[in-house]
C-alpha positions as CSV (number, residue, x, y, z in Angstrom):
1,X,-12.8,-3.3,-10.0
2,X,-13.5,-5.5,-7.1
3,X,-11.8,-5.4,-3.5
4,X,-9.2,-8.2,-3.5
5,X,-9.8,-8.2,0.3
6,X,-13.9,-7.9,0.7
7,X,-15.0,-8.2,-2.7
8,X,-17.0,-5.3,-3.2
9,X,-16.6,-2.9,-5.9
10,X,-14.0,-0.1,-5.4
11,X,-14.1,3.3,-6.2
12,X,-11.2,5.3,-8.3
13,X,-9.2,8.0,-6.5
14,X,-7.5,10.7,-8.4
15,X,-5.6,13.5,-6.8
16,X,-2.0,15.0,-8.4
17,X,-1.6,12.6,-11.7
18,X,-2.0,9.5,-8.7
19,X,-5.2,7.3,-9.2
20,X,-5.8,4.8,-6.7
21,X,-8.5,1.7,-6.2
22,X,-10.7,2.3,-2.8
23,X,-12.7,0.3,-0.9
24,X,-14.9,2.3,0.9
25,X,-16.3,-0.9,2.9
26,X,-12.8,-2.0,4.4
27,X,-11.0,0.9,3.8
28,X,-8.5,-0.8,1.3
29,X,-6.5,0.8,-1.5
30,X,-4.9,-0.8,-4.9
31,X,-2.2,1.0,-6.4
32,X,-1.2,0.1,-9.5
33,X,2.0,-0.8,-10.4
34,X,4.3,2.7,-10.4
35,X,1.4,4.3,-8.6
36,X,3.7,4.1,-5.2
37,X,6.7,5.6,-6.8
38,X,4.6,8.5,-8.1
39,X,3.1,8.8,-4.5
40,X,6.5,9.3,-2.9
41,X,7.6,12.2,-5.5
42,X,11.4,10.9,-6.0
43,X,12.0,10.7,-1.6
44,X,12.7,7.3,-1.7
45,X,14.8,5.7,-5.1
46,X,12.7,2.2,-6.4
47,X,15.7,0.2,-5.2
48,X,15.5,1.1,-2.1
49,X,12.4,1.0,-1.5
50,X,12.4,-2.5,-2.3
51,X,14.9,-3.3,-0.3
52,X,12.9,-2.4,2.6
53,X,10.2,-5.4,2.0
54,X,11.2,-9.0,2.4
55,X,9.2,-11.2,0.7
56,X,7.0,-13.9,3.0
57,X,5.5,-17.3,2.0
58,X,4.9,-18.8,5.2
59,X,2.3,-16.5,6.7
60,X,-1.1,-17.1,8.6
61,X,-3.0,-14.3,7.0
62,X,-4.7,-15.6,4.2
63,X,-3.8,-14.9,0.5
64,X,-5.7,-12.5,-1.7
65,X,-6.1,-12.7,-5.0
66,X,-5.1,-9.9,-7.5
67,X,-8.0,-7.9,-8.5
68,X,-6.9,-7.8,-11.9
69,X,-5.4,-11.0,-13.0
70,X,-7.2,-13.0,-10.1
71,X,-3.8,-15.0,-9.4
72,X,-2.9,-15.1,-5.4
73,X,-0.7,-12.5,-4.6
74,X,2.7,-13.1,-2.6
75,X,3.1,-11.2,1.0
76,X,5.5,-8.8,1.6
77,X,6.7,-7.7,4.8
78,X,8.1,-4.3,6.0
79,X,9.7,-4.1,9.5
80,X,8.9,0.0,11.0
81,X,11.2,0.9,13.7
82,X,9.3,2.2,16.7
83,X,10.0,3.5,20.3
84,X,8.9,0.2,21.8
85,X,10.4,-2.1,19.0
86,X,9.9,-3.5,15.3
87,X,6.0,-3.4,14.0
88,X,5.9,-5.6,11.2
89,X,3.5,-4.8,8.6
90,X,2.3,-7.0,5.7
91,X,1.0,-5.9,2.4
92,X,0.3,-8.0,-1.0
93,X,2.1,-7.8,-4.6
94,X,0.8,-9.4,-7.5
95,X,3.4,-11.6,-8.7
96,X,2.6,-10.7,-12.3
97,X,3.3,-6.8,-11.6
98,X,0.0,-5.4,-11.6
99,X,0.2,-3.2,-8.1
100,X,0.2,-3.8,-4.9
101,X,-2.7,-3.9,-1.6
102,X,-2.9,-2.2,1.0
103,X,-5.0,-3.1,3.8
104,X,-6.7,0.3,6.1
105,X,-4.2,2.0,7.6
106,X,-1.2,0.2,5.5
107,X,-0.5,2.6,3.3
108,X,-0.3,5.4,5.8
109,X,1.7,3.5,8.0
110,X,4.1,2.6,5.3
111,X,5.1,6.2,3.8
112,X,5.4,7.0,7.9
113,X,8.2,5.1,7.9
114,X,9.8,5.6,4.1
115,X,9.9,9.0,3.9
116,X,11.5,11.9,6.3
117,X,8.9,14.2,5.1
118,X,8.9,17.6,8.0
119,X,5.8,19.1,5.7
120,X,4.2,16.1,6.0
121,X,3.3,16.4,1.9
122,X,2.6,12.8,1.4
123,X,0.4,12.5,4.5
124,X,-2.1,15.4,3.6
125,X,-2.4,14.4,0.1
126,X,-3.3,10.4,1.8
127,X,-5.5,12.3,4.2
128,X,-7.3,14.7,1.1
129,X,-7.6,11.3,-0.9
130,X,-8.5,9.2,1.7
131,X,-9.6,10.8,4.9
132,X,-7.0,8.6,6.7
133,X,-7.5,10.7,10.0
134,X,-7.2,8.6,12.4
C-alpha cells in the first residue's frame, strides 16, 4: 500500500494481533479500521473515544486521499489538554470506513491523551513497533 501522505510504499507492522501500515519515509502509520480499538485493549469504550474527535471541513491542511479506496478523507480533530493550554491535533478518516492516518508523532500523541495507562503498556508496544522515541 502506498503512503496517503508521501506516496511511497508502506511497510506492514505486526506486533500483539495489531498490524499497522508504515511509512518509513515520513514516519506515517495507517490503521485499519478496528485496528485502534484493538491498540487500546478495552481502556477507552469506541463511544467515547469518538466522542473525543470533532469532525473538521474547513481546515488549511490539505486533504489526503485514502490509500485504499483513494476517496479524500475527512479531518478529525482532537483537543489534548496540556499545562500551557489545548494542543489540537488533526488526523484523517476515510469516510468509507477503511481506517484512519496518522501523521509522525500522531498516534503517540493521541493514546497520550486517551488512555491513563501508569505501565505505560500502549506506549512501549508504539515504541517496539515503531521506534517512536523521541
Amino acid at each position: 500500500m502506498k503512503c496517503c501522505r508521501c506516496k511511497e510504499e508502506m511497510i506492514v507492522m505486526e506486533l500483539h494481533n495489531i498490524e499497522a501500515d508504515y511509512c518509513v519515509d515520513c514516519g506515517g502509520i495507517w490503521l485499519d479500521e478496528g485496528e485502534l480499538e484493538l491498540l487500546l485493549h478495552g481502556e477507552i469504550s469506541y463511544d467515547d473515544l469518538a466522542g473525543k474527535f470533532e469532525r473538521e471541513h474547513e481546515i488549511e491542511e490539505s486533504t489526503l486521499e485514502c490509500p485504499h479506496c483513494g476517496e479524500l478523507m475527512e479531518k478529525l480533530l482532537f483537543e489534548a489538554e496540556e499545562k500551557d493550554g489545548k494542543r489540537t491535533i488533526t488526523i484523517d478518516q476515510c469516510l468509507k470506513h477503511h481506517g484512519l492516518w496518522f501523521d509522525k508523532g500522531e498516534l503517540r500523541d493521541v493514546v497520550n491523551y486517551l488512555v491513563l495507562d501508569e505501565e505505560n503498556r500502549i506506549i512501549k508496544l508504539l515504541n517496539d513497533m515503531f521506534s517512536l522515541k523521541d
